[in-house]
N, CA, C and O atoms as CSV, one atom per row, in Angstrom:
chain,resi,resn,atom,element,x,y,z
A,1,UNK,N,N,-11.262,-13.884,14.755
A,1,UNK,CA,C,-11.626,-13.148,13.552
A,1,UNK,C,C,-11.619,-11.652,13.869
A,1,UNK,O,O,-11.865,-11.196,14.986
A,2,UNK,N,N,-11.281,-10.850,12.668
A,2,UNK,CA,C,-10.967,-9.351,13.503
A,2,UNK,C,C,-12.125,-8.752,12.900
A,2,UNK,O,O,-12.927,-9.164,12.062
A,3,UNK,N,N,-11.977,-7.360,13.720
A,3,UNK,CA,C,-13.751,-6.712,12.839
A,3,UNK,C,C,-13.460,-6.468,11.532
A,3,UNK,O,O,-12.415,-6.654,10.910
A,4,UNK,N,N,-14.756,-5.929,11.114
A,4,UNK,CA,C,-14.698,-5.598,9.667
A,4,UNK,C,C,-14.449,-4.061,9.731
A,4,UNK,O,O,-14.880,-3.360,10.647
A,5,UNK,N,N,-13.606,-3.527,8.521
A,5,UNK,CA,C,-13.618,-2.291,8.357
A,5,UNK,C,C,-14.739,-1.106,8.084
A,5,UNK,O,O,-15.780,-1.594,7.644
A,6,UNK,N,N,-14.768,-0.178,8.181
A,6,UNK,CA,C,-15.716,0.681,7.878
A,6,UNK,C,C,-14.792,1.114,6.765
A,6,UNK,O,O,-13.608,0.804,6.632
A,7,UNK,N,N,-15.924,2.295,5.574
A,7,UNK,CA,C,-15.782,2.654,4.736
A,7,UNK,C,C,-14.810,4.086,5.373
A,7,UNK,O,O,-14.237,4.631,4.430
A,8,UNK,N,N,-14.560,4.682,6.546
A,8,UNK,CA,C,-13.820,5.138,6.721
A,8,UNK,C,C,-12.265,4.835,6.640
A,8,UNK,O,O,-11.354,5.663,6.599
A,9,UNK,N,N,-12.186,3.567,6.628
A,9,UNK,CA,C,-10.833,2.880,7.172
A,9,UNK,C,C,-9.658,2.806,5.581
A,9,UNK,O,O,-8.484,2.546,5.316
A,10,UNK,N,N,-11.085,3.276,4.796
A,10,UNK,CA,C,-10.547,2.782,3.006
A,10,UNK,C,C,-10.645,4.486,2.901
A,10,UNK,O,O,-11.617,4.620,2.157
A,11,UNK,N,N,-10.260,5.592,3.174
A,11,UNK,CA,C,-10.213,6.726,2.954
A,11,UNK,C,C,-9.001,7.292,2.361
A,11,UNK,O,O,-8.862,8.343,1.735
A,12,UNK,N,N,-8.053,6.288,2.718
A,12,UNK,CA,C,-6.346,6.459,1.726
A,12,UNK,C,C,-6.707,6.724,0.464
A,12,UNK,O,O,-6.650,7.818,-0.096
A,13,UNK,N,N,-7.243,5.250,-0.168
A,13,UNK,CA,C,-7.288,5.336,-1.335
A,13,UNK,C,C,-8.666,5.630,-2.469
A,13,UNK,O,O,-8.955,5.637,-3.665
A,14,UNK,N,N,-9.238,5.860,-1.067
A,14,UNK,CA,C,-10.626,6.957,-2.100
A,14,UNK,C,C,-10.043,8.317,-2.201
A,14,UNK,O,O,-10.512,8.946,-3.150
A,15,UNK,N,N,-8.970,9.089,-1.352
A,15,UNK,CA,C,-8.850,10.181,-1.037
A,15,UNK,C,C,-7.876,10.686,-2.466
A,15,UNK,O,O,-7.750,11.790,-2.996
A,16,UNK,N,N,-7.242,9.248,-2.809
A,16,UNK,CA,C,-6.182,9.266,-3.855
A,16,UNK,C,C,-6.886,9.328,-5.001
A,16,UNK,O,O,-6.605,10.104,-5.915
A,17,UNK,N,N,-8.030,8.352,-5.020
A,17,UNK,CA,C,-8.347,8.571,-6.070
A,17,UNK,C,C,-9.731,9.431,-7.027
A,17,UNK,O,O,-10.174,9.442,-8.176
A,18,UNK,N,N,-10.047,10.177,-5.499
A,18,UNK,CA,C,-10.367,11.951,-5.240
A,18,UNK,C,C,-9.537,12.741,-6.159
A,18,UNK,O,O,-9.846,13.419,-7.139
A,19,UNK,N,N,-8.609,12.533,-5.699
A,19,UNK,CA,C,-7.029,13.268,-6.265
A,19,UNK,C,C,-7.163,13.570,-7.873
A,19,UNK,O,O,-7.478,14.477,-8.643
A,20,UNK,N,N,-6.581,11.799,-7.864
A,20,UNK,CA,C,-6.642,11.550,-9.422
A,20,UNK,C,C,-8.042,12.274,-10.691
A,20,UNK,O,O,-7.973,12.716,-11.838
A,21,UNK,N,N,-9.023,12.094,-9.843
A,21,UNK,CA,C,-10.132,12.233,-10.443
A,21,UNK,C,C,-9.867,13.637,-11.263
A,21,UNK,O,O,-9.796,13.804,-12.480
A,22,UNK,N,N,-9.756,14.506,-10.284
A,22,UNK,CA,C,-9.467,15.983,-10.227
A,22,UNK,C,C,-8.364,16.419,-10.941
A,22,UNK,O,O,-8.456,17.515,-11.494
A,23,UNK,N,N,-7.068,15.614,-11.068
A,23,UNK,CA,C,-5.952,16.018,-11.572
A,23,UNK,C,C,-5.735,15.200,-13.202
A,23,UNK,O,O,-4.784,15.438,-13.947
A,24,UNK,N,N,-6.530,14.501,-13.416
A,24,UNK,CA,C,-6.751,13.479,-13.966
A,24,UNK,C,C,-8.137,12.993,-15.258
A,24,UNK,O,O,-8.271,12.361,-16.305
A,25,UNK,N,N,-8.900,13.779,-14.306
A,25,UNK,CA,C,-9.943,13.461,-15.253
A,25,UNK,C,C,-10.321,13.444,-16.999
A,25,UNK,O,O,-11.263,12.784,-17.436
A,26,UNK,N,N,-9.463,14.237,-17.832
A,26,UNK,CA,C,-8.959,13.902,-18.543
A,26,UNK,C,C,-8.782,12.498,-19.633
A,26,UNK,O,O,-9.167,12.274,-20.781
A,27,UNK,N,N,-8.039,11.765,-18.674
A,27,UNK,CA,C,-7.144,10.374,-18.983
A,27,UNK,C,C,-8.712,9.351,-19.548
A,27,UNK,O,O,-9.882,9.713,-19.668
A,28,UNK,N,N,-8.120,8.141,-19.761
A,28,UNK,CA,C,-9.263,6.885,-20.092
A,28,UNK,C,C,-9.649,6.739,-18.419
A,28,UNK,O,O,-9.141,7.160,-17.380
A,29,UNK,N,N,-10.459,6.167,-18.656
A,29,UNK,CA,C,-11.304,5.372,-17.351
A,29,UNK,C,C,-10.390,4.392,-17.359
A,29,UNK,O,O,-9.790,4.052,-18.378
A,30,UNK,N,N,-10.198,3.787,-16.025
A,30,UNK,CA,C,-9.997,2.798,-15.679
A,30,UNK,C,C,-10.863,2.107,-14.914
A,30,UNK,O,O,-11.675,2.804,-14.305
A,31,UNK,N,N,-10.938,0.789,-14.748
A,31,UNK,CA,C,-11.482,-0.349,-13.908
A,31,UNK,C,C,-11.107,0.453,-12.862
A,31,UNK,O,O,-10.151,1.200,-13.067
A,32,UNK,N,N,-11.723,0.474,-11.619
A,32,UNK,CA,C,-11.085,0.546,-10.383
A,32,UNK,C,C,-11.636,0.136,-8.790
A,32,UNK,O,O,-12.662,0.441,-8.183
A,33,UNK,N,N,-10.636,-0.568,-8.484
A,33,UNK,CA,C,-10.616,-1.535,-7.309
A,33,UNK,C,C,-10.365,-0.703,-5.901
A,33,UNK,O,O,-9.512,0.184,-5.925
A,34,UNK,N,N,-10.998,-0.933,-4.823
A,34,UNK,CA,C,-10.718,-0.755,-3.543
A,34,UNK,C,C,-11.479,-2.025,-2.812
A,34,UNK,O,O,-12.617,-2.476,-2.940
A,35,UNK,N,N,-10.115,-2.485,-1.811
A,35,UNK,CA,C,-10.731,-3.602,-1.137
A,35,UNK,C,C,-10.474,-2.912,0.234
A,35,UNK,O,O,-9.740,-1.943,0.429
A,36,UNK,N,N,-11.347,-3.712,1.307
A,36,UNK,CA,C,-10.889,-3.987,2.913
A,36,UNK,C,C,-10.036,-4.692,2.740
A,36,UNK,O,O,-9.168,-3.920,3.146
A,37,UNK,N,N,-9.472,-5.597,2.454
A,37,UNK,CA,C,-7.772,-7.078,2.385
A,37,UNK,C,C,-7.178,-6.369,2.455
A,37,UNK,O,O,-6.583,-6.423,3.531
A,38,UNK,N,N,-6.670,-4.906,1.386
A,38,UNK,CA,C,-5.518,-3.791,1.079
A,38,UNK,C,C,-6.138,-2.660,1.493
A,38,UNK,O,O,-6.627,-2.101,0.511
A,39,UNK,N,N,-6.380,-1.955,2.687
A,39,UNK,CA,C,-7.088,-0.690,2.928
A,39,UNK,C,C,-6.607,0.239,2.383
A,39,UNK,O,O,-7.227,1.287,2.204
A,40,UNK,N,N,-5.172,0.004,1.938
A,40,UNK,CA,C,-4.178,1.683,1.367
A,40,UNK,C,C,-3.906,1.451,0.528
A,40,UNK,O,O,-2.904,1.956,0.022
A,41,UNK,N,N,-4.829,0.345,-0.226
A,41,UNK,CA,C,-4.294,0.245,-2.211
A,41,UNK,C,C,-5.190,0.748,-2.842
A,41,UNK,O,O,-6.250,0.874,-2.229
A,42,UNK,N,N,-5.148,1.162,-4.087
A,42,UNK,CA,C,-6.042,1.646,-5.334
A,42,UNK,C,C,-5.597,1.411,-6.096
A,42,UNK,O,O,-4.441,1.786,-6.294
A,43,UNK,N,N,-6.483,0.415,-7.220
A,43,UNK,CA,C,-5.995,-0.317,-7.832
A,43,UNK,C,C,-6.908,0.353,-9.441
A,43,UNK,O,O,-8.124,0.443,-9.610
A,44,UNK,N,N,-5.907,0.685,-10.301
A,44,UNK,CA,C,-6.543,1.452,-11.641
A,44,UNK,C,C,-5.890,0.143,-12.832
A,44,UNK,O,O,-4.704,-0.026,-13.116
A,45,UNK,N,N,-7.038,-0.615,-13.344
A,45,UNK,CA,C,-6.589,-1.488,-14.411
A,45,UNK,C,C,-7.489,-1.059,-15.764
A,45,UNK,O,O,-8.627,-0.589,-15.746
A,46,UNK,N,N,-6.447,-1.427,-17.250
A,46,UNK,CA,C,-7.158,-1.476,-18.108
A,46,UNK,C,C,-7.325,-2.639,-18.739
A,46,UNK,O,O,-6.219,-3.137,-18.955
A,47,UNK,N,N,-8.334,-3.402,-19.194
A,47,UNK,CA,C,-8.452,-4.348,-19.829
A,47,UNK,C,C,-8.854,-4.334,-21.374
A,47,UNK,O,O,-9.461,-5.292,-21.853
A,48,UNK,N,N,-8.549,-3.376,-22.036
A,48,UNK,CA,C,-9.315,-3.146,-23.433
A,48,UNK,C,C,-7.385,-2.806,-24.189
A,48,UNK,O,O,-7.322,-1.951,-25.072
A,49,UNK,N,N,-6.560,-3.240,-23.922
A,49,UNK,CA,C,-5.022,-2.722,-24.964
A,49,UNK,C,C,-4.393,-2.037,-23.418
A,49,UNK,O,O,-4.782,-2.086,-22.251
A,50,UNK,N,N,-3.358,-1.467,-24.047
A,50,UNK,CA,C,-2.337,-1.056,-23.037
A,50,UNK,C,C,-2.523,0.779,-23.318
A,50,UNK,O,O,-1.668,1.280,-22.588
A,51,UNK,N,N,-3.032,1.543,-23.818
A,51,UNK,CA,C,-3.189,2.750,-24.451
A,51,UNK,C,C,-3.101,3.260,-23.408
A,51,UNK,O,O,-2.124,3.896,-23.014
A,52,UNK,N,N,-4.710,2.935,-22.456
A,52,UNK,CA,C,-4.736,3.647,-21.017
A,52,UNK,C,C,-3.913,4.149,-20.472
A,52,UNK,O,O,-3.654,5.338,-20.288
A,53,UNK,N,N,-2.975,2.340,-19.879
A,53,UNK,CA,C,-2.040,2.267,-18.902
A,53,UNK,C,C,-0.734,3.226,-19.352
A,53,UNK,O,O,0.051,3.641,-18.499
A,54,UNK,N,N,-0.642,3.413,-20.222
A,54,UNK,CA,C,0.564,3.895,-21.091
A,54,UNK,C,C,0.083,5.796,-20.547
A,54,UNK,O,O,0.716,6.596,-19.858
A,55,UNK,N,N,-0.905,5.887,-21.053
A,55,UNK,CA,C,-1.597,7.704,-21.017
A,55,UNK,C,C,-1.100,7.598,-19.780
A,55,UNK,O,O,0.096,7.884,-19.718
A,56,UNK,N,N,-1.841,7.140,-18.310
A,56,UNK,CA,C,-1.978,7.219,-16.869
A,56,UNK,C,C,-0.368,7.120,-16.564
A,56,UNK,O,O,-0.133,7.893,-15.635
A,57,UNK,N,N,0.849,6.448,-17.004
A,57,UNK,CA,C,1.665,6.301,-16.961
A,57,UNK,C,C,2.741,7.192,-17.166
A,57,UNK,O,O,3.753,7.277,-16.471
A,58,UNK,N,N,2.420,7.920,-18.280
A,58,UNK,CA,C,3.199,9.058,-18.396
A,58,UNK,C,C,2.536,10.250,-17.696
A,58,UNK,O,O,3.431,10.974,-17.259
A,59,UNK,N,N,1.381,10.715,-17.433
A,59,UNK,CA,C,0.750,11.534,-16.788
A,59,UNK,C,C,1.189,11.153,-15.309
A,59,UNK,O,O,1.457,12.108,-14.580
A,60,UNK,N,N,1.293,9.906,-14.790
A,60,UNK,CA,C,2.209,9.898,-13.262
A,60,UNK,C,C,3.483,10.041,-13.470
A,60,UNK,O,O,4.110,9.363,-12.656
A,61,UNK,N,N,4.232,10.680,-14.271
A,61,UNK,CA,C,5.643,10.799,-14.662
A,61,UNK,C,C,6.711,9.360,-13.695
A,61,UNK,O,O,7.693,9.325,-12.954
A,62,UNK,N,N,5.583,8.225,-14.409
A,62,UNK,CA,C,6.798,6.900,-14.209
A,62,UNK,C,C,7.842,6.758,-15.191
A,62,UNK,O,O,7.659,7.164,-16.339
A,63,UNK,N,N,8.852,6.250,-14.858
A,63,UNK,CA,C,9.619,5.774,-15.816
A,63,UNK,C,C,9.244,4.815,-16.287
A,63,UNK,O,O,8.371,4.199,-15.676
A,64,UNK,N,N,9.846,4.180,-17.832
A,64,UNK,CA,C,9.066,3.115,-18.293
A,64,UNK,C,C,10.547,1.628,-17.681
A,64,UNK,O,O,10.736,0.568,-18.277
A,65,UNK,N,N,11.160,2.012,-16.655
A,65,UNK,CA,C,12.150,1.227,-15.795
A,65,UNK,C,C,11.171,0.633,-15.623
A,65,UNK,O,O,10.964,-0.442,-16.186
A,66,UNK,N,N,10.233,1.256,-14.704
A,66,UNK,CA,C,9.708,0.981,-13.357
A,66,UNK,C,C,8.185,0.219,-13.422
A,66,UNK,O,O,7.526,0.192,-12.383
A,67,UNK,N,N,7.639,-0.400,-14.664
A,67,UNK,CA,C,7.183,-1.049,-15.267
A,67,UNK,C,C,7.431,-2.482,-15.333
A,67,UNK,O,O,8.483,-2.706,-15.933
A,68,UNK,N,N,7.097,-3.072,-15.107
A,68,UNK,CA,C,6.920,-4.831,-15.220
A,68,UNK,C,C,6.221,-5.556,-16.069
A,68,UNK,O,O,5.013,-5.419,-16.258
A,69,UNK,N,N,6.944,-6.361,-16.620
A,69,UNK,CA,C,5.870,-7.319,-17.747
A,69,UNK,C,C,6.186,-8.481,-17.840
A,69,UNK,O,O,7.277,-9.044,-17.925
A,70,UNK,N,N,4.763,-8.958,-17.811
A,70,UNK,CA,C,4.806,-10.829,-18.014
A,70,UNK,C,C,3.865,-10.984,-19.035
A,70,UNK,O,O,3.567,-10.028,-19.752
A,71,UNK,N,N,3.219,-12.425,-19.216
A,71,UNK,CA,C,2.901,-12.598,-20.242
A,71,UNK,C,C,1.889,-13.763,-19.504
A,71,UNK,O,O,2.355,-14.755,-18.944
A,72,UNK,N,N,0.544,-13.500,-19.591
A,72,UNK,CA,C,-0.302,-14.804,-19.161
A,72,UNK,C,C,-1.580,-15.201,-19.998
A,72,UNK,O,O,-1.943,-14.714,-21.069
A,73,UNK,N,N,-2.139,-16.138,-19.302
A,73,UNK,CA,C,-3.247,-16.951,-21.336
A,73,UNK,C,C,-2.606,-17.435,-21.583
A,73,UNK,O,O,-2.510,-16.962,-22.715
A,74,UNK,N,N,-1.500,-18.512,-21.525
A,74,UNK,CA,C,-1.076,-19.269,-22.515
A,74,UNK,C,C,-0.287,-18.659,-23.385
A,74,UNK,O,O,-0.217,-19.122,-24.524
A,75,UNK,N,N,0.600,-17.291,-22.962
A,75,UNK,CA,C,1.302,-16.270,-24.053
A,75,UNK,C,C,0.396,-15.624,-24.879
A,75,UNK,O,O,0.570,-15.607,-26.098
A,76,UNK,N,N,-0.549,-15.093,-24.348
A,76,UNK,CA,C,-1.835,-14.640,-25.456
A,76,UNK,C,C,-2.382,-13.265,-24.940
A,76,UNK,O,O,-3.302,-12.726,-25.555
A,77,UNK,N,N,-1.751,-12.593,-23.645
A,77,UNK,CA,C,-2.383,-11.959,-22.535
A,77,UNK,C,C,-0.915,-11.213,-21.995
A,77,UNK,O,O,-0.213,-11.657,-21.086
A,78,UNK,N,N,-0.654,-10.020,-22.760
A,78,UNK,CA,C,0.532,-9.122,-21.953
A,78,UNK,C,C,-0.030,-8.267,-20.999
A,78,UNK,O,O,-1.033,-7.563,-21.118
A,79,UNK,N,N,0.926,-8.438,-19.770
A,79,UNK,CA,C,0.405,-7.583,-18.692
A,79,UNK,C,C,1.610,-6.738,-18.043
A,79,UNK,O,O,2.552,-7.332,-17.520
A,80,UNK,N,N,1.536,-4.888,-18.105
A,80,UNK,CA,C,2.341,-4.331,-17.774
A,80,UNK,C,C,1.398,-4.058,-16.363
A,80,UNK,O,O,0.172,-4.099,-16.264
A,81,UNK,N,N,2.200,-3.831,-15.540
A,81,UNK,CA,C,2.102,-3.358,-13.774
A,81,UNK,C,C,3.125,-2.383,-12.956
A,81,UNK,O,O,4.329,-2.625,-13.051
A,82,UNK,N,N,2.729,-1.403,-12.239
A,82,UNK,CA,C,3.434,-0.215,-11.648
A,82,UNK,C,C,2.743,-0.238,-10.490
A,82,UNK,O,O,1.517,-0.357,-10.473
A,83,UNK,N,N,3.500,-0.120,-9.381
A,83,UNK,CA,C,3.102,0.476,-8.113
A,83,UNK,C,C,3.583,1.731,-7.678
A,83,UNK,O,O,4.812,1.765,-7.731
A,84,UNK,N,N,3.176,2.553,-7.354
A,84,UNK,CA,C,3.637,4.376,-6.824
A,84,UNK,C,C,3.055,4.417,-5.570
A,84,UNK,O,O,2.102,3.730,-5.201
A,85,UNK,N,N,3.669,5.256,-4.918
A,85,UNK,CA,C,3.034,6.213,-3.880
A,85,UNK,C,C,2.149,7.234,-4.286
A,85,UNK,O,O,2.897,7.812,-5.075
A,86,UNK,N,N,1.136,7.848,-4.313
A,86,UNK,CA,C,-0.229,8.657,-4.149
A,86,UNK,C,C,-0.439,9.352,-3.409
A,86,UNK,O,O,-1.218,8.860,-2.594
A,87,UNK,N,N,-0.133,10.471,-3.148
A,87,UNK,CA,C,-1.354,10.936,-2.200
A,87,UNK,C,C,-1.113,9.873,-0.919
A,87,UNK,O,O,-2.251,9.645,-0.507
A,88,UNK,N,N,-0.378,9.296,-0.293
A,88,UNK,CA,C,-0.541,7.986,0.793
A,88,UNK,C,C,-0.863,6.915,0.469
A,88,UNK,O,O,-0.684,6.084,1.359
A,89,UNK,N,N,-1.475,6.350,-0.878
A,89,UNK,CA,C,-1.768,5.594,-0.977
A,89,UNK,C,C,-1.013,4.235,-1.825
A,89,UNK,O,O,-0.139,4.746,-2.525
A,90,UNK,N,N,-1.012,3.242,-1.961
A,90,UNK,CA,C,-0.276,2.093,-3.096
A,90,UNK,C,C,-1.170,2.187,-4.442
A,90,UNK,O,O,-2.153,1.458,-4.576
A,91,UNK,N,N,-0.782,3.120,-5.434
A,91,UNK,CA,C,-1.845,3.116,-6.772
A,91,UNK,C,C,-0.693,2.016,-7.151
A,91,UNK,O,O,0.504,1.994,-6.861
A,92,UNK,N,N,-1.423,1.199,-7.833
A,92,UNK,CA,C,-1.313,-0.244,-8.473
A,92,UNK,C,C,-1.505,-0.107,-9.529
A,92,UNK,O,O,-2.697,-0.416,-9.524
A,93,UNK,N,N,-1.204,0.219,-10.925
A,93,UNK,CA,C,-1.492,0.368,-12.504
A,93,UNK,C,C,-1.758,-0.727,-13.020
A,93,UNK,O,O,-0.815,-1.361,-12.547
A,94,UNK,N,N,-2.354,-1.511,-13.673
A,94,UNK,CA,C,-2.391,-2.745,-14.410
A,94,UNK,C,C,-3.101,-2.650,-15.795
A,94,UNK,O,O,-4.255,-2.248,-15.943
A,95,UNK,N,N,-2.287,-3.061,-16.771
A,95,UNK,CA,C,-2.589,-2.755,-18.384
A,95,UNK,C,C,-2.287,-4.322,-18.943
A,95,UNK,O,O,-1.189,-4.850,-19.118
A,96,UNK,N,N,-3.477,-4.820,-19.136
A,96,UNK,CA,C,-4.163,-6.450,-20.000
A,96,UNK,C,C,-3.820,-5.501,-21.658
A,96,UNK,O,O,-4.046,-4.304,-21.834
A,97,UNK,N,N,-3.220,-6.499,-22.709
A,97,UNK,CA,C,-3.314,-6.359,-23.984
A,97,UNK,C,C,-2.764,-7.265,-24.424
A,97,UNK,O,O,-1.762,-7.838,-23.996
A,98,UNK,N,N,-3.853,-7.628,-26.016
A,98,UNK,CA,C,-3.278,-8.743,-26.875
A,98,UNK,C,C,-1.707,-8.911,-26.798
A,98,UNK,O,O,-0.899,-8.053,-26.444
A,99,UNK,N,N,-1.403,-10.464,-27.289
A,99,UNK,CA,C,0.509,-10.329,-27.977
A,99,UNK,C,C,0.117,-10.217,-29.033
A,99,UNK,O,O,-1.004,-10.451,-29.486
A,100,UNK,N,N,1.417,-9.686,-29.715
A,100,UNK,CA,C,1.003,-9.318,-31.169
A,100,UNK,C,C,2.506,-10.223,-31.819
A,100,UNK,O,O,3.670,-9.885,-32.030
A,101,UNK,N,N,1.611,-11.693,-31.999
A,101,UNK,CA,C,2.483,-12.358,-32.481
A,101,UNK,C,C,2.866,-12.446,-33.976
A,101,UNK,O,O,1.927,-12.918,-34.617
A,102,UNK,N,N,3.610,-12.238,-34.508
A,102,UNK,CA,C,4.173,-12.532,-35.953
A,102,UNK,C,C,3.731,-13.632,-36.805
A,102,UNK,O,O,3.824,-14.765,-36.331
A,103,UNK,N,N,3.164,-13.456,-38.243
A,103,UNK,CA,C,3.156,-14.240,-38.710
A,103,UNK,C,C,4.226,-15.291,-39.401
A,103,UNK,O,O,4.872,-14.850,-40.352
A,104,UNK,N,N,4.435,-16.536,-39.019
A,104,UNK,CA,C,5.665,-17.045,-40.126
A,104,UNK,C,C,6.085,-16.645,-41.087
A,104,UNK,O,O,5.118,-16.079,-41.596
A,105,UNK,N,N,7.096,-16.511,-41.884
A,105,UNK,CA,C,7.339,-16.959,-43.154
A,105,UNK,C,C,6.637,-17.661,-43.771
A,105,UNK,O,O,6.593,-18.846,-43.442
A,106,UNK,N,N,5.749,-17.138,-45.006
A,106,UNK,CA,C,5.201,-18.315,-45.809
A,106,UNK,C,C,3.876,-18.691,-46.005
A,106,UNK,O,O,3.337,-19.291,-46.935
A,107,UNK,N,N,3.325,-18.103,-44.670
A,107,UNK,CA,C,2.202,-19.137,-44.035
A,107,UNK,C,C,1.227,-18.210,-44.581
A,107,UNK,O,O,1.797,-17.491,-45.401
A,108,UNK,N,N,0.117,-17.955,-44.480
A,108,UNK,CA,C,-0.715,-17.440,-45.709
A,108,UNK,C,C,-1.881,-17.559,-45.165
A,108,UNK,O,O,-2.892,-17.252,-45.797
């Protein structure tokens, strides 16, 4: 079993998201994740629509290429995802929002 990290060892992505804070502060809040498993990830999710992820998205001047989407819930649960470089770090974007399924023809 290997040791455990110190809170020094996660300084990538506090340092990034130091960064962000500062360059950033501005934007929606995001959820945000730092584990010991990923010491050099920072992980910024929204779970309330895609608005956030979309603001934070163009403010990291991503392309909307470079964006990924699936669909989970049973098709009920769209999820766009971006990974970048930071500051050194893996920022991880993740944006949860309803599908916005169509009503039939007819149906009332």
């Amino acid at each position: 079993m290997s040791a455990a990290l110190s809170l020094d060892d996660l300084s990538v992505p506090l340092r990034a998201l130091r960064l962000l804070t500062a360059d950033f502060g501005h934007l929606p809040a995001p959820h945000v994740h730092v584990s010991p498993i990923y010491p050099n990830r920072l992980e910024l999710s929204f779970h309330s629509g895609l608005a956030g992820f979309e603001a934070w998205r163009e403010a990291l001047d991503v392309a909307p290429d470079a964006v990924t989407y699936t669909v989970q819930r049973d098709g009920r649960t769209q999820v766009l995802r971006m990974v970048v470089d930071y500051a050194g770090a893996e920022l991880e974007l993740i944006g949860y929002g309803d599908v916005c399924v169509p009503v039939p023809v007819g149906a009332a």
